[in-house]
N, C-alpha and C positions, 0 to 999 in steps of 0.2 A: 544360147538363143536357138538352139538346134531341137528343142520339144516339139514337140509333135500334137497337135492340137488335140484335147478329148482324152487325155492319157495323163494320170499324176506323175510327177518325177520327184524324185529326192530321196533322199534328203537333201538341200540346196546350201551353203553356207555363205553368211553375207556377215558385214559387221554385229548385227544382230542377231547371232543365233542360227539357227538349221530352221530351211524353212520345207514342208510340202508344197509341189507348185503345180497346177493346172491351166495348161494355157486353154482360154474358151474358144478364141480366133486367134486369125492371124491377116494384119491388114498393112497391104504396101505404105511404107510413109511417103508423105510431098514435103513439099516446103512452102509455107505458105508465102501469099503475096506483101509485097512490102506496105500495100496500106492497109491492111489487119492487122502489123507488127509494128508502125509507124509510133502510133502513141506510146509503148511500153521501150521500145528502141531508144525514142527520145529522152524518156524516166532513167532507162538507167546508164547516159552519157552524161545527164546532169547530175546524177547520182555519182559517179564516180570520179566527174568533175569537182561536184563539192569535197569528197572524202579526200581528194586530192590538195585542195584549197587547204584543209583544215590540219591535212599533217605537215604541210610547209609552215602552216602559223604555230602550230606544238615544238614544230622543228626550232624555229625561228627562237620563238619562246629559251625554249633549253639552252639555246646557242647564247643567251644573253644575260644567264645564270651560272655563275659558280654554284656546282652542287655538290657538297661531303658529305659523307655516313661517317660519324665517329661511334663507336664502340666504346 
């Protein structure tokens, strides 16, 4: 994160391949406020809530099955 704006670097290695990179700017981050983040904040608590719900019930499931693999 050390490039220097205006100037190519690399080659760059990421999971993808070698990359060439130019940075165009460089601009301080903020954080933004919590009611521009409110709606998508609250998507993915309910979100992780349900994934949560549904592997207690998978769980649940398994636990009230006898399951063999015969060969």
């Amino acid at each position: 994160m050390a490039l220097a704006p205006g100037e190519w670097s690399g080659p760059i290695a990421s999971p993808y391949g070698y990359h060439l990179v130019r940075v165009t700017a460089v601009e301080p981050s903020e954080t933004p406020p919590l009611a521009a983040v409110r709606g998508r904040l609250v998507e993915d608590v309910r979100s992780a809530e349900r994934a949560e719900r549904w592997r207690q019930v998978l769980a649940s499931l398994r636990a009230s099955y006898d399951i063999r693999v015969e060969s």
